[in-house]
SETORVO-773272 format. One line per field, with one value per residue (C-alpha): residue number from 1; residue in one letter; z, y, x. Coordinates in nm, 3 decimals, decimal comma, always signed. Layout:
# SETORVO-773272
num <- [NUM | ...]
residu <- [A | ...]
Z <- [Z | ...]
Y <- [Y | ...]
X <- [X | ...]
END
This chain:
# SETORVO-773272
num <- [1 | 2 | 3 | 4 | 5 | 6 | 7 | 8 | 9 | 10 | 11 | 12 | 13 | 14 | 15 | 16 | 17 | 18 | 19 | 20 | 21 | 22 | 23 | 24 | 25 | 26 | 27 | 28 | 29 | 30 | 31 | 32 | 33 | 34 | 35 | 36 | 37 | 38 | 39 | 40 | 41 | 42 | 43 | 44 | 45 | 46 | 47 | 48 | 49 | 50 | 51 | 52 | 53 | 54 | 55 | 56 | 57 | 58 | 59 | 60 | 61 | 62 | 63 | 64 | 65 | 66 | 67 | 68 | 69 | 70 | 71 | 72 | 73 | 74 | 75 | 76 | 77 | 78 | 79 | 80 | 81 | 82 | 83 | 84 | 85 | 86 | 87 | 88 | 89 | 90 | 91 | 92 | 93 | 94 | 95 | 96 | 97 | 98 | 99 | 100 | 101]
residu <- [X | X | X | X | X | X | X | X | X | X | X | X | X | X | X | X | X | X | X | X | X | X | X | X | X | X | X | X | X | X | X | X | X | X | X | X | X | X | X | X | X | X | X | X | X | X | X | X | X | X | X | X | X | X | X | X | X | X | X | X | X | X | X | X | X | X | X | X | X | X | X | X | X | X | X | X | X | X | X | X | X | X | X | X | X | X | X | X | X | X | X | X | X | X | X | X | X | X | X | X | X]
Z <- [-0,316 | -0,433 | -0,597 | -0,696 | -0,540 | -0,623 | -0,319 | -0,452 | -0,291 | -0,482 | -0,793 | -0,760 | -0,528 | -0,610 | -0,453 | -0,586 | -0,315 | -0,309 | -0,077 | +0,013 | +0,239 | +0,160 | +0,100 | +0,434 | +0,586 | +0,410 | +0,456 | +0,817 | +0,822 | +0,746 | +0,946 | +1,273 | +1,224 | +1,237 | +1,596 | +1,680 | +1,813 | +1,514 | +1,164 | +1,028 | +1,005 | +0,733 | +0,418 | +0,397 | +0,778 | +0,732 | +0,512 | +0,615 | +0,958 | +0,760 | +0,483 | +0,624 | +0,960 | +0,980 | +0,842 | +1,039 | +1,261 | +0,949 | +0,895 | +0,592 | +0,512 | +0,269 | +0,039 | -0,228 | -0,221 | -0,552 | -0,692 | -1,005 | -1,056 | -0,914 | -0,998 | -0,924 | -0,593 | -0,853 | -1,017 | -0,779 | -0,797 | -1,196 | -1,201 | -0,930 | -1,159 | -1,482 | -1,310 | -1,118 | -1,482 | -1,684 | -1,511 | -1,424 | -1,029 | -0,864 | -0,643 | -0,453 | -0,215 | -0,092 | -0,296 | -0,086 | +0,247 | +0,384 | +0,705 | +0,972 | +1,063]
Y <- [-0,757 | -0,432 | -0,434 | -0,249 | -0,405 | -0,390 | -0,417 | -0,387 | -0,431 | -0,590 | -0,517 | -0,129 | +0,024 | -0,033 | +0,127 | +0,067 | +0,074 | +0,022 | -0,179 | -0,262 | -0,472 | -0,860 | -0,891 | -1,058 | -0,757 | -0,524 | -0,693 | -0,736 | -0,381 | -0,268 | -0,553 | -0,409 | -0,062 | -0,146 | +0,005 | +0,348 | +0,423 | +0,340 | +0,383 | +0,663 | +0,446 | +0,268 | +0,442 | +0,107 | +0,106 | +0,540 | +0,500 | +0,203 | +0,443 | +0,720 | +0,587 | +0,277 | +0,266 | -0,001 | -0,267 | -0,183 | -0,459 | -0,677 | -0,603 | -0,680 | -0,969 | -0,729 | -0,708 | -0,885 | -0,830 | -0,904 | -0,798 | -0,629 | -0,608 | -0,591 | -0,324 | -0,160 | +0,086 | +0,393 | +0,295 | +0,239 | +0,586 | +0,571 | +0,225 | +0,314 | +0,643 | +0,385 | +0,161 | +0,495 | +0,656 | +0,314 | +0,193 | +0,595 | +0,466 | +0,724 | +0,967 | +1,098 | +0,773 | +0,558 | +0,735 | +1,072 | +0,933 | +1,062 | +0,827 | +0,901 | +0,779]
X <- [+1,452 | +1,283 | +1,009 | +0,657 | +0,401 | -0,015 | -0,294 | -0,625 | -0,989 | -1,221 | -1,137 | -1,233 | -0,981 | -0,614 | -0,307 | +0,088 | +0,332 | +0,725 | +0,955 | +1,327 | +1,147 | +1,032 | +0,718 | +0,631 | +0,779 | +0,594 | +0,286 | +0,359 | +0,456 | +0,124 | -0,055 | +0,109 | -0,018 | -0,386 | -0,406 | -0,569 | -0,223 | -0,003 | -0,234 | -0,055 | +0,275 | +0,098 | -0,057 | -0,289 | -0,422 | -0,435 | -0,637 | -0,883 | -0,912 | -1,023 | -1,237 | -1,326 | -1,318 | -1,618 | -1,340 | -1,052 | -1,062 | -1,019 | -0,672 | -0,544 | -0,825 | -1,007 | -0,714 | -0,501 | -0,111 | +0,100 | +0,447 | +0,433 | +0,781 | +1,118 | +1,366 | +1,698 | +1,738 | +1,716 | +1,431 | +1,203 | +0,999 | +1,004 | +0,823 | +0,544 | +0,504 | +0,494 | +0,278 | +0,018 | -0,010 | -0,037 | -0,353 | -0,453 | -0,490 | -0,680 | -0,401 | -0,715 | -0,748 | -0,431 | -0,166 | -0,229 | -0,201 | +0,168 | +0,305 | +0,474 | +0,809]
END
């Protein structure tokens, strides 16, 4: 399945994501790379390291996962963009963090 997915802290801070991947997987995905050797695989663990570093250990327990929608292959980057400008998410905190392959 492909779909948009929303992670959000509290309410305030709110990042929206895309995956080929299941949503286990993706979630997994970003689990395993909360390691000082790893984190910049992972846009989510990135930037916990670097703006957060005090709740790194935590993982992924700080955070809320849900699918927003699932969508064709092609249309993948046009409903993250729909999604980024509808709610005017703020590009300046997880949205800027680029991972490595």
């Amino acid at each position: 399945m492909l779909f948009i997915y929303l992670l959000c802290r509290n309410n305030k801070e709110f990042y929206f994501g895309q995956s080929i991947n299941s949503v286990q997987e993706q979630s997994n995905g970003h689990r395993n790379n909360f390691d000082e050797g790893t984190f910049k695989k992972s846009a989510l663990a990135f930037h916990i390291w670097d703006a957060h570093r005090e709740k790194f250990s935590d993982k992924l327990n700080n955070f809320t996962v849900g699918v927003v929608r699932s969508t064709l292959p092609q249309m993948l980057d046009r409903a993250e963009d729909f999604f980024v400008t509808k709610t005017d998410a703020d590009l300046v905190g997880m949205n800027r963090y680029k991972v490595l392959a």
